[in-house]
N, C-alpha and C positions, 0 to 999 in steps of 0.2 A: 566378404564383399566382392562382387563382381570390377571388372575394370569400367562398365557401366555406371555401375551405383556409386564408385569412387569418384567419377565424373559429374554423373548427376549432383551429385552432395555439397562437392565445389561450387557450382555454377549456383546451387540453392542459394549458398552462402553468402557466395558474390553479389549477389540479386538482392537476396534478404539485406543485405551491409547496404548498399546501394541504396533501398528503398528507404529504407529506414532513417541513414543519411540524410538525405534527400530531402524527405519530407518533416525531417525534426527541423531542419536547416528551414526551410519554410515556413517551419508554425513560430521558429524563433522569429522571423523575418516580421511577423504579425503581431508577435511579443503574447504569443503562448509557450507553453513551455511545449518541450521538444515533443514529448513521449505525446502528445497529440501528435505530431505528426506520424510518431513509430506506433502508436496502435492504429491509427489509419491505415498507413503501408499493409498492417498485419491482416485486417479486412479485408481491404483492396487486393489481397494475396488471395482470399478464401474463395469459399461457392458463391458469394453474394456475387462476380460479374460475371454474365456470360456463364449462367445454369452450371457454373465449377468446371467449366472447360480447362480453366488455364491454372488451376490447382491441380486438376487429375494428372494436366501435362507435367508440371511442374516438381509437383509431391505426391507422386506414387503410394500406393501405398508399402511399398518396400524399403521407401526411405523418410517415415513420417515417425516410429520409433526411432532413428536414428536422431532426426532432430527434436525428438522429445525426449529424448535423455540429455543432450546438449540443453535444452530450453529448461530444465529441471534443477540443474549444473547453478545456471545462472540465476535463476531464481532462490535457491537457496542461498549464493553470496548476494542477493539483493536484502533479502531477508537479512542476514548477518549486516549486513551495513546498515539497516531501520535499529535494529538492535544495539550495533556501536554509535548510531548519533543518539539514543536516549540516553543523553546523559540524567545521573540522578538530580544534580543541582538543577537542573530544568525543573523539575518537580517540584522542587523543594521551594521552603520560604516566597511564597505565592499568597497574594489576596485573596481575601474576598471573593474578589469580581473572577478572577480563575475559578475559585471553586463552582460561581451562580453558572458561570459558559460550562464549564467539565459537565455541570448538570442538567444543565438546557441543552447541550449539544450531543447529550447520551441520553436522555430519557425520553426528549420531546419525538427523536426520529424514528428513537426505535418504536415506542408507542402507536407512530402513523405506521410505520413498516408492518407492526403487526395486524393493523385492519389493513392494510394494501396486501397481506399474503391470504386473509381469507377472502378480498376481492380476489387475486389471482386463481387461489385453487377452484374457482367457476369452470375456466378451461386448461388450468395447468394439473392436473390430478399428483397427486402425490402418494407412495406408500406409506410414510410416516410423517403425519400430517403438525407433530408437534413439532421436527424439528424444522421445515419446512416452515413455517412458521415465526420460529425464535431466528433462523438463518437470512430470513426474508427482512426483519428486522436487524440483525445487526447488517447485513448488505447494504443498509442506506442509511448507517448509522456512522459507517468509517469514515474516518478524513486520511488522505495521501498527508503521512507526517512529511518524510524526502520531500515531494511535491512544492508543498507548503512553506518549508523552510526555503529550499532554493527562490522562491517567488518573493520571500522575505527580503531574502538578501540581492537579489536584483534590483530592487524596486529602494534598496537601504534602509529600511526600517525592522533590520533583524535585531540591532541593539537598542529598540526602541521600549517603551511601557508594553506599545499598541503588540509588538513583535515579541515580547516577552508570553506574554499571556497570549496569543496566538502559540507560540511553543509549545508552551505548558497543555494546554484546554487538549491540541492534536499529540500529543506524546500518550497524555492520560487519559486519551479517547481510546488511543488504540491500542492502549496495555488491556482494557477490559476491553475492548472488543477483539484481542485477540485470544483474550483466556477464555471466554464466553465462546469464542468459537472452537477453540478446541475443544471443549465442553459437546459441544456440537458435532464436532468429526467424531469424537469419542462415541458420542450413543448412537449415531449415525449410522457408522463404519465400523470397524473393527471383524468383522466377519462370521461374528459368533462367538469372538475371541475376546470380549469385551473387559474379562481378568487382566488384559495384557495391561490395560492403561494404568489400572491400580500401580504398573511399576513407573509412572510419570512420578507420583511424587519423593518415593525413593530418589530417582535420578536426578531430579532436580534439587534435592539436597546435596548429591553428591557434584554437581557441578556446582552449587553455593560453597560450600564448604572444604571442598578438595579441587576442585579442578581450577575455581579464581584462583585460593591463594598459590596453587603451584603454576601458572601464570604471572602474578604477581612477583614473583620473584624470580622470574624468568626477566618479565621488561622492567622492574624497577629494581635498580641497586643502589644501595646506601641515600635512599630516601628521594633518589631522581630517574628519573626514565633514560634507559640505555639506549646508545645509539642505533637507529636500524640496521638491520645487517640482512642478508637477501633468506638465511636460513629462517627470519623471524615471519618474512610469508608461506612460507613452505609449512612452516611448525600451525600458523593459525587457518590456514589451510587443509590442513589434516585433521584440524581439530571440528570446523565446521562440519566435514563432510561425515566425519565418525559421529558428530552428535546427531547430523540428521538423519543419517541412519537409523540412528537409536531409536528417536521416537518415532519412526516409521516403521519400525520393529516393534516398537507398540502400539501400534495398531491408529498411531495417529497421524498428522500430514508431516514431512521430513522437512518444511517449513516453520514448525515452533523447535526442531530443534537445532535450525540454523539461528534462528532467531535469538533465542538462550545464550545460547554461546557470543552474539555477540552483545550479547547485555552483561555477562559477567566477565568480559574483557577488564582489565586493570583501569578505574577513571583517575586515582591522583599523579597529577603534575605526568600523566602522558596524553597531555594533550596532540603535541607535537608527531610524537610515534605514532597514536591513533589518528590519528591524520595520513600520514605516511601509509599505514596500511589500508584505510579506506581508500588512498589513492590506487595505490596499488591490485587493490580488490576491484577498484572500477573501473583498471583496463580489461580485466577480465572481463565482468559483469557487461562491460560494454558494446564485447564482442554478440555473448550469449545471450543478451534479453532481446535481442531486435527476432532473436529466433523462437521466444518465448511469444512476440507479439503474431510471430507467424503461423507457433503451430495454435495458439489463444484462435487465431484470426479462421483459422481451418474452420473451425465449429460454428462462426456465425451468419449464417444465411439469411438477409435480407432481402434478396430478390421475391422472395411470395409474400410480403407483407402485404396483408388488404386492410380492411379499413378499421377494422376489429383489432387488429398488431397496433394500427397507430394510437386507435382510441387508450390500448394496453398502455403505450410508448407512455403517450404526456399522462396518464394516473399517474404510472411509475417516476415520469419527472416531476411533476406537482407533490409528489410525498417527498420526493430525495430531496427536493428546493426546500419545500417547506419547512419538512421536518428541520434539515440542518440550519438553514438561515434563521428559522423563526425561535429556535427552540433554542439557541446562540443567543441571539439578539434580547429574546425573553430575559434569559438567564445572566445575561451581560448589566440589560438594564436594569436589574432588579435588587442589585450591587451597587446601583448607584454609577456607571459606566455612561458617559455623553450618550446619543443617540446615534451620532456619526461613526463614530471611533466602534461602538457597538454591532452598527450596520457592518462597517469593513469586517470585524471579527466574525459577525456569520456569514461576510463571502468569504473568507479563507477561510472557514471549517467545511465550506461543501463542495471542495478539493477533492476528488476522490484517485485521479492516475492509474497507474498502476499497481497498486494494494488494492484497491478494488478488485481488478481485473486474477488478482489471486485468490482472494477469494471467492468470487465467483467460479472458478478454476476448482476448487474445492467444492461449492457444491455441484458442478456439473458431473464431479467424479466418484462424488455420492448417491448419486440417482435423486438431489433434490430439484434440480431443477431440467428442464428437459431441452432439448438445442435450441428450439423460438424465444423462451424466457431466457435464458441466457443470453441471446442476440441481443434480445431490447434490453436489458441489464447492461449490457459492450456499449450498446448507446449510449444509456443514462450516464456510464461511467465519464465517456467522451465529451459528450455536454457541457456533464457538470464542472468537469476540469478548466475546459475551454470559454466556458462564461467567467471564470475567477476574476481573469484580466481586465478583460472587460468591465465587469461592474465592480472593482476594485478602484477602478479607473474614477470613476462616477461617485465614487460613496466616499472617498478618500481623496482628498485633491488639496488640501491645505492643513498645513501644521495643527496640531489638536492637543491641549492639555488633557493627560488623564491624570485624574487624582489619585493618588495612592490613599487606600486603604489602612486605618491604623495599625503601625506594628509591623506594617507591611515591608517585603523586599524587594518590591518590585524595582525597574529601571528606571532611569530618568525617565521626565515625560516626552510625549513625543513630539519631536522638534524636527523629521524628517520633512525637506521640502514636498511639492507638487511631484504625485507620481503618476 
């Protein structure tokens, strides 16, 4: 690198931190969550103002792999940290009324998704028109787990009924739709090399079966979780980045194998240590995603939207609402779930943040979707996050019994004041 680009790269950074900052610090002020404000910043960085004057100025292109390796960095321990908050007792011992939302909030979206991709390919053309398709559907099928849970617990009603099964419904939303996507990158992608994936399932045995419990017995001793020590981020640190390698070496995104890993992280009795490290991991991550939102932001050009983008826009929000609110709320009530309590549950499953914006990310690197669909997708994702609040606001506003289910394990009910 030049003494120029060493320069230039700084000041990106400075900028990027700054904006990012800036603007999460804003949407907080509004009582949105931040990453609105940092995928905003990441736009506001791109061609959308002033026809990419101040992006050409800004991010060269001789320093736009630079920060795409850094934004890559970061996304993979973002990914690893979705992976370490899935806890399995989330899953587990759940009603009923979880299982009708897991159902309504996976099948109803993806279903609209899939006639909203044969309206798109009118002017979005595609070379492989099934995966385009299936990917178009699970893109407005994701709920932001991260996302979701922090708004949970802002708001207090993380240890609630209502807050349990919001858990549960976005954890086990996005275990299938993240396998279903891989599924996707797989016939997608792979270059020809399509044998390579066949070695996913080998490797992911071998991370169940040898890589937790030697883990395992790294952070737990004599039946409790060892103290942190600085070598124990270095060690899971090295282990992320080797794993995502791997499945990027198979031919698939180097996000399901940061992901993996941090799903078979050790869950008994370290609670505490996996905490510590998720701290840990997110002074990193903290640094690196505001740059993930800027090189995201490169690609979205909104400034030639006519009237045709917009009419695209509200489809594409009308299916994303729809699908996730209605097909929630469907599925909520049909368990026997209030109406109220139901309603809040499908505005916090159509949370989408930045998990969306990662996938999306994948298929622009696919060739499924092309830079205008993609734009209005960064939209839809923005939106849909940025409404949560709002009509979380409105649907939920006074304490609410939910009935447990028989047999059930679900939480107390919920006794959360006015949010």
């Amino acid at each position: 690198m030049s003494s120029h680009q060493v320069q230039l790269l700084f000041i990106d950074l400075g900028l990027i931190l700054f904006l990012a900052r800036g603007l999460g610090h804003l949407a907080a002020r509004v009582n949105q969550p931040a990453v609105v404000g940092e995928i905003v910043a990441g736009v506001l960085l791109g061609p959308t103002l002033f026809n990419g004057a101040i992006s050409d100025l800004l991010f060269p292109g001789d320093i736009r792999p630079l920060l795409t390796g850094m934004a890559d960095v970061g996304v993979a321990l973002f990914m690893f940290a979705v992976g370490l908050e899935l806890d399995g007792a989330t899953l587990r011992g759940r009603s009923r009324v979880t299982g009708g939302a897991i159902l309504g909030s996976t099948i109803a979206p993806f279903l609209l998704g899939i006639g909203l991709a044969f309206y798109l390919l009118r002017t979005h053309e595609s070379q492989d028109t099934a995966a385009f398709v299936v990917f178009i559907g699970l893109s407005v099928s994701v709920t932001a787990f991260p996302v979701l849970a922090r708004i949970l617990t802002e708001r207090g009603i993380s240890k609630t009924a209502l807050g349990g099964i919001a858990l549960a419904t976005a954890a086990s939303v996005d275990v299938v739709a993240w396998t279903a996507l891989a599924a996707v990158q797989a016939s997608a992608g792979g270059g020809g090399e399509h044998w390579r994936v066949a070695l996913a399932f080998p490797f992911i045995l071998v991370m169940m079966y040898v890589v937790r419990p030697l883990l395992r017995a790294v952070f737990v001793k004599d039946g409790k979780a060892v103290a942190f020590a600085p070598w124990h981020l270095a060690l899971v640190l090295i282990g992320v980045l080797l794993s995502a390698a791997a499945t990027e070496a198979m031919g698939m995104h180097f996000i399901f194998g940061a992901f993996l890993f941090g799903t078979i992280m050790p869950r008994e009795r370290t609670l505490a240590l996996r905490n510590e490290i998720h701290d840990r991991t997110g002074q990193v991550t903290s640094l690196l995603l505001p740059v993930y939102f800027v090189v995201a932001g490169l690609k979205v050009d909104l400034s030639s939207m006519g009237s045709s983008d917009f009419l695209e826009l509200g489809v594409i929000l009308l299916v994303a609402v729809a699908g996730k609110f209605g097909g929630t709320y469907v599925g909520a009530r049909s368990q026997g779930l209030p109406s109220r309590p139901a309603a809040a549950l499908g505005v916090l499953m159509n949370t989408r943040g930045l998990t969306e914006l990662v996938i999306l990310g994948i298929g622009l690197q696919l060739g499924l979707l092309d830079t205008g669909l993609y734009s209005l997708m960064v939209v839809m994702a923005v939106v849909t996050t940025a409404m949560t609040g709002p009509l979380l606001s409105r649907v939920y506003r006074k304490p609410v019994e939910v009935p447990r289910a028989p047999q059930s394990a679900e939480p107390e009910p919920v006794t959360s004041s006015s949010t």
